[in-house]
C-alpha positions in Angstrom: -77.6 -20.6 -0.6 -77.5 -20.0 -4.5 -77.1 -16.5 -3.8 -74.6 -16.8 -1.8 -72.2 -19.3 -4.4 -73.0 -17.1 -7.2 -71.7 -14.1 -4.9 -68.5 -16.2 -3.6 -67.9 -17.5 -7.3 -68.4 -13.6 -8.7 -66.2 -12.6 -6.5 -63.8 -15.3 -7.4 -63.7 -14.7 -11.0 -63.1 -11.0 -10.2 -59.8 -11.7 -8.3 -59.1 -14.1 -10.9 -59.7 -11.6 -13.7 -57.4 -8.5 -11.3 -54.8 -11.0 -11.2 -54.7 -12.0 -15.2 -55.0 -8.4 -16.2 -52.0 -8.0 -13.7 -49.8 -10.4 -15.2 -50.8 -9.3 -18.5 -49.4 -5.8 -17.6 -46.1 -7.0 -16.4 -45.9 -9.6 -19.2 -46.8 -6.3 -21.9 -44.5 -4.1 -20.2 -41.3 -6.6 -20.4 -42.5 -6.7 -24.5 -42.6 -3.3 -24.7 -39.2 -2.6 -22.9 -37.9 -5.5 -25.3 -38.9 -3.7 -27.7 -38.1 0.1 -27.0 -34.6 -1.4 -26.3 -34.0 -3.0 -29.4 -35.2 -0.1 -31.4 -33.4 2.5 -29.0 -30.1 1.3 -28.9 -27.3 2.6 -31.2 -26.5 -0.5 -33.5 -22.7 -0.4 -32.5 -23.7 -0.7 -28.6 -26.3 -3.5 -30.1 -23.5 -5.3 -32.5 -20.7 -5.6 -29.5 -23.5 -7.1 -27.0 -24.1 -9.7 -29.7 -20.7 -10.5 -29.6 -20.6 -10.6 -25.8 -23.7 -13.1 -26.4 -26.1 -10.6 -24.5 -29.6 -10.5 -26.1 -32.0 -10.0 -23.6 -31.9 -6.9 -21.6 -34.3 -4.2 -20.1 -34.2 -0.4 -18.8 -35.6 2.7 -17.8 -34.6 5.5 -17.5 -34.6 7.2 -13.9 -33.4 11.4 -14.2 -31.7 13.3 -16.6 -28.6 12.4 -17.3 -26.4 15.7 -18.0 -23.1 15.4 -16.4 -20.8 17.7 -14.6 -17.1 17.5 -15.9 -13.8 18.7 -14.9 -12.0 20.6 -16.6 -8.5 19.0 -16.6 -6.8 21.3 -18.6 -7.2 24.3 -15.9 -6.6 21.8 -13.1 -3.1 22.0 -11.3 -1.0 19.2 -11.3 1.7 19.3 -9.0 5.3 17.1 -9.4 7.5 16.3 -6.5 10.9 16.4 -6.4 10.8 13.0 -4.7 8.5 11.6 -7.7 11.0 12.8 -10.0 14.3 11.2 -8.1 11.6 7.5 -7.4 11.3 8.0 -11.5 14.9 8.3 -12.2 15.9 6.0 -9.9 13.9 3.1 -11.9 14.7 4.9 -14.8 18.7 3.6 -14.1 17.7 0.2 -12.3 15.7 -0.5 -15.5 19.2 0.4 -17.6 21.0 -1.7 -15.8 22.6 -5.3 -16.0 23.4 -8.6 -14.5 27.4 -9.5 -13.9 27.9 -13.0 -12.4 30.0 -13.2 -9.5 33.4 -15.5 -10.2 35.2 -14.9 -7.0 32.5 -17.1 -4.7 29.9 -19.2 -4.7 27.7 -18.6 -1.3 24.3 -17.1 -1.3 24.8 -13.3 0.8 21.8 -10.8 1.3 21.5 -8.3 -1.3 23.0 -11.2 -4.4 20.6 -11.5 -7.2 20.5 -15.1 -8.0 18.9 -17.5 -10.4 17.1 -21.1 -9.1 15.4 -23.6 -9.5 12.8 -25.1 -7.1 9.9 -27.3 -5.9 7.7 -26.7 -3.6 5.6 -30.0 -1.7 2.6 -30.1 0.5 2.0 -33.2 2.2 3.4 -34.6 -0.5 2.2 -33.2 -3.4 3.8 -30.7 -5.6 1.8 -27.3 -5.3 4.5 -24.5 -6.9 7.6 -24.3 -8.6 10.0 -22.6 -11.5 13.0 -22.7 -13.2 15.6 -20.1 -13.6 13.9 -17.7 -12.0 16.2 -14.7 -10.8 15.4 -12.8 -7.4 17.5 -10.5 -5.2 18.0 -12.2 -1.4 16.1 -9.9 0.6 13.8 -8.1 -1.3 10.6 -9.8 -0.4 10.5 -11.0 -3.9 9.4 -14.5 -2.5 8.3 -15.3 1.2 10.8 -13.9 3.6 11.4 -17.6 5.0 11.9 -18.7 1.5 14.4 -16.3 0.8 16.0 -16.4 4.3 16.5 -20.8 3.1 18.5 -19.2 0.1 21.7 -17.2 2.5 24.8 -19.7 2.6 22.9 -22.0 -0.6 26.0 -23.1 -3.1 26.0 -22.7 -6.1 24.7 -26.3 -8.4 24.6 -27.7 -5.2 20.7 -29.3 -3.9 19.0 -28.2 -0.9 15.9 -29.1 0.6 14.5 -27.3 3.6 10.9 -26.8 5.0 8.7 -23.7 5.5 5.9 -22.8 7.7 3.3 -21.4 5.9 1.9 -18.3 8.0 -1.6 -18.6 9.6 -2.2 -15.2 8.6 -1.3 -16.0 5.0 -4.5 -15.6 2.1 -4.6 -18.6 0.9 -5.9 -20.5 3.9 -5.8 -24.0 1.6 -1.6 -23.8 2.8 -2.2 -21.1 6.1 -0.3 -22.6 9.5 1.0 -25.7 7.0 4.7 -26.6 6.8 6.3 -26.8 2.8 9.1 -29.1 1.6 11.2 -27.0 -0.5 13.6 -28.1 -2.9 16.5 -25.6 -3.9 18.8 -24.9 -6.6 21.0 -22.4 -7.1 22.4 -21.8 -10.3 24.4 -18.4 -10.7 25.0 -15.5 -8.6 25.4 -11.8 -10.0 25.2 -8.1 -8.9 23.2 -5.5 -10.8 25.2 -2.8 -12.5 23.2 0.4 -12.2 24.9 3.7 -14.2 25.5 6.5 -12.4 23.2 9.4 -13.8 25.5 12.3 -16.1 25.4 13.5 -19.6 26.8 10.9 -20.7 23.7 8.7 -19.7 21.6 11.0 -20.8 22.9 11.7 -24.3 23.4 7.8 -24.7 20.0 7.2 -23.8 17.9 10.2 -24.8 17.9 12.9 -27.6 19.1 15.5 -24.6 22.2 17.0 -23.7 22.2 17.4 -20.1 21.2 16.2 -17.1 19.6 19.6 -16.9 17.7 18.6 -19.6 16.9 15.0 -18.3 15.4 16.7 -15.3 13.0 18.6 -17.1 11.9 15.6 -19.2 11.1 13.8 -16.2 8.7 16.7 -14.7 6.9 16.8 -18.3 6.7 13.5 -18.3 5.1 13.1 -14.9 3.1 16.1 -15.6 1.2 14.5 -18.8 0.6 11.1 -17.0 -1.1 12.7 -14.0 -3.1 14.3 -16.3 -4.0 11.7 -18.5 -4.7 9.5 -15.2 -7.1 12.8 -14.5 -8.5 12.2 -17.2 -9.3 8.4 -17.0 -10.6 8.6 -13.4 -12.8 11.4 -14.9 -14.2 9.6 -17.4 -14.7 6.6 -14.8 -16.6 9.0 -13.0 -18.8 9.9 -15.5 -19.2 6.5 -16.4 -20.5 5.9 -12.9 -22.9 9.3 -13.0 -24.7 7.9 -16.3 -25.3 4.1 -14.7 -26.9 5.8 -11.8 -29.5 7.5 -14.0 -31.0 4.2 -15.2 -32.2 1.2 -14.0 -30.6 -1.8 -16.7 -32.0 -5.7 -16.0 -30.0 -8.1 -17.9 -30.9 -11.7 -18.6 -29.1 -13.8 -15.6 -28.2 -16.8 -17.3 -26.3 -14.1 -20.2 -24.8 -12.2 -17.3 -23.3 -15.1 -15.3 -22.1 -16.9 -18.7 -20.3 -12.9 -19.0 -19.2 -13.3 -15.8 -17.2 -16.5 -16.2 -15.5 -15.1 -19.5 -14.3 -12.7 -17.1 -13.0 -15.4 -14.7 -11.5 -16.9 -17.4 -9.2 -14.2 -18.7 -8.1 -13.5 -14.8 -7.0 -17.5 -15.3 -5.0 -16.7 -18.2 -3.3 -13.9 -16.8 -2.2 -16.0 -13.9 -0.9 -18.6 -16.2 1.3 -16.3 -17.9 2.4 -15.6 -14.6 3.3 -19.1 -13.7 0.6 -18.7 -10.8 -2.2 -20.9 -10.1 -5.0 -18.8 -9.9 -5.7 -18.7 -6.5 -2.2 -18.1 -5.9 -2.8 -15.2 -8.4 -6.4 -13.9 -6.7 -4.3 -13.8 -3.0 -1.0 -12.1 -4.1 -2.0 -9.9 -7.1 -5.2 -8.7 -6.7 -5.2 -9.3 -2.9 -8.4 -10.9 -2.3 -10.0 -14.2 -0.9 -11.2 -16.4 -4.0 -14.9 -15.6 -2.8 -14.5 -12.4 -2.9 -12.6 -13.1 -6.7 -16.1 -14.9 -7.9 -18.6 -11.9 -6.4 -15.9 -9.1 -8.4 -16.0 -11.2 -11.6 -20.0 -10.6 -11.4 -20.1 -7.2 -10.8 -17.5 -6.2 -13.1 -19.0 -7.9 -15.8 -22.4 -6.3 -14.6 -21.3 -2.6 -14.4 -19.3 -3.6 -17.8 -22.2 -4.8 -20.1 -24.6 -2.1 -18.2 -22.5 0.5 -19.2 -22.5 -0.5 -22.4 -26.5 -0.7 -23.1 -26.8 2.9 -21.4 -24.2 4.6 -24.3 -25.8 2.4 -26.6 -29.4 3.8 -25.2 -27.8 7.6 -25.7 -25.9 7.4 -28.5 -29.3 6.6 -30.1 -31.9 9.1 -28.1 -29.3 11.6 -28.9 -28.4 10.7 -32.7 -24.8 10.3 -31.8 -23.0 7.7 -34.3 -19.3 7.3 -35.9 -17.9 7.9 -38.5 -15.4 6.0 -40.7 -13.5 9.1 -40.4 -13.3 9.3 -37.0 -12.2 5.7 -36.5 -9.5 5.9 -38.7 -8.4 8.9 -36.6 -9.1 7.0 -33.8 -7.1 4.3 -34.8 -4.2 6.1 -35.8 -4.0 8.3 -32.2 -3.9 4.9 -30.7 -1.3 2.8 -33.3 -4.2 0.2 -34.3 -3.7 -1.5 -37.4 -6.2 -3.1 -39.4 -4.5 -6.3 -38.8 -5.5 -6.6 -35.1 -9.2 -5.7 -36.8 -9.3 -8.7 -38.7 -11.9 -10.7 -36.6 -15.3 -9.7 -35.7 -15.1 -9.7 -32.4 -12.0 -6.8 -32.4 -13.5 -4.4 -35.0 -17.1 -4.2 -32.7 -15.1 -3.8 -29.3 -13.0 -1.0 -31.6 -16.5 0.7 -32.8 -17.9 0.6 -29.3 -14.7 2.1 -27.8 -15.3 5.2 -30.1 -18.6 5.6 -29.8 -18.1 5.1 -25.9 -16.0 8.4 -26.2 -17.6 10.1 -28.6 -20.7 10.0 -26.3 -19.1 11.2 -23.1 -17.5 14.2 -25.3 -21.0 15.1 -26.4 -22.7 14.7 -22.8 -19.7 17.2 -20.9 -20.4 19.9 -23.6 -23.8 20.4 -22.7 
């Protein structure tokens, strides 16, 4: 029987001993990828993850990383003639202006018009605005909205009520009925010049319209280009990520992920939107949805960042002072909008970001 308890208590202190040597490994390999990552990172890539409050991250690297490019410059970019009226025809609606209508005072399809309103459900205020100008018709607002504008007078109150689609995105209002409260306050017509040399010359250093034509096809030419370019780099962006495997702390990432949701907020209130009513009209998704894209972005963001930074080191690739002050200047920086932290390492990380992916497509 002593035999046998030694044996079972061997045996016990053997799985005991595989499992601490185990966790031991896992424990020394976290240190050690701690460790190769703070020593293997380019210290711009390190500084702007500081400033994003990201301090604990790990990764390994999966294949070689050499990346296949485009060559943009031999590329052909073809320009419609229907791109280049749909340019000049916002190109002459942009020049145009507002003229208020003096000889009536009844809402028609097609007016532009300036109001004021409130919107209630059940009986609480949920959206509204004041002087905001809209033409009648031109699904600016909801189509039953503007459809409660035709025949308004002008300075004169209306209230009607709206049901609220049961297809609509924001299911917190779908297959409700709104109060609205309406104000019209003016009533105009856009002037919109006709297109001639004299347009031309008044607005542009060009002669003709000729001349104006050709502008346009340049024009449209260089910014398909440059949008080659972007979604190029965006796909090399997405080559590199997929050659590593990147960990980053969770409680760093989510606290990333709500700045994200944040600035989404702030864009909505300089809107005039409520957010949701920002998540379901502008960016055309539910609000769950919204949260799980906040995450990723800021994921893919911060990840992308740690592999350049991981790169720029293996590879000796840094920046210059030189070649941010030439960076700066292509992109009208000043130093003023440098003058906090924060701005000056999202600046240095931007041009080592590019610097890298010049240096990767040349090999």
């Amino acid at each position: 029987m002593k035999i046998v308890k030694i044996i079972k208590t061997r045996k016990w202190l053997c799985y005991f001993s595989i499992i601490i040597v185990v966790l031991g490994a896992i424990l020394g390999w976290k240190l050690l990828k701690t460790k190769y990552v703070y020593k293997n990172i380019n210290s711009y890539a390190k500084q702007y993850l500081e400033n994003l409050n990201i301090k604990e991250f790990y990764f390994v690297q999966k294949r070689d990383y050499d990346l296949k490019t485009i060559n943009i410059e031999n590329s052909t970019i073809i320009v419609t003639d229907k791109e280049i009226e749909e340019y000049i025809n916002t190109d002459l609606e942009s020049s145009g202006y507002f003229i208020e209508i003096q000889d009536r005072d009844i809402v028609k399809e097609g007016d532009f018009v300036t109001v004021d309103y409130q919107i209630y459900l059940d009986n609480e205020l949920v959206n509204q605005g004041k002087q905001e100008t809209l033409k009648v018709g031109a699904d600016y607002f909801s189509e039953e909205f503007e459809k409660a504008l035709l025949g308004a007078k002008i300075d004169e109150n209306y209230t009607t009520t709206i049901k609220v689609p049961i297809s609509d995105n924001n299911k917190q209002y779908a297959g409700k009925t709104e109060q609205v409260n309406i104000l019209v306050t003016s009533i105009k017509y856009k002037y919109v010049p006709k297109l001639n040399d004299e347009f031309v010359r008044k607005n542009y250093d060009l002669y003709t319209v000729a001349d104006y034509y050709d502008y346009v096809k340049k024009k449209l030419t260089e910014n398909k280009k440059n949008q080659k370019i972007v979604d190029e780099k965006k796909r090399q962006i997405m080559e590199l990520l997929d050659a590593f495997d990147v960990e980053i702390n969770y409680e760093e990432l989510s606290n990333y992920a709500i700045s994200k949701y944040e600035d989404y907020k702030k864009m909505a209130e300089e809107m005039s939107m409520d957010l949701e009513e920002f998540v379901n009209q502008i960016l055309g998704t539910s609000m769950e949805e919204f949260y799980d894209n906040c995450f990723d972005e800021a994921e893919q963001e911060l990840k992308k960042i740690i592999v350049v930074g991981v790169i720029a080191k293996k590879e000796g690739i840094d920046v210059s002072s030189g070649e941010m002050e030439e960076y700066m200047k292509e992109n009208e920086i000043s130093k003023q909008e440098l003058e906090n932290e924060f701005a000056q390492a999202a600046l240095n990380y931007k041009v080592l970001e590019e610097k890298v992916l010049v240096y990767l497509t040349s090999l």
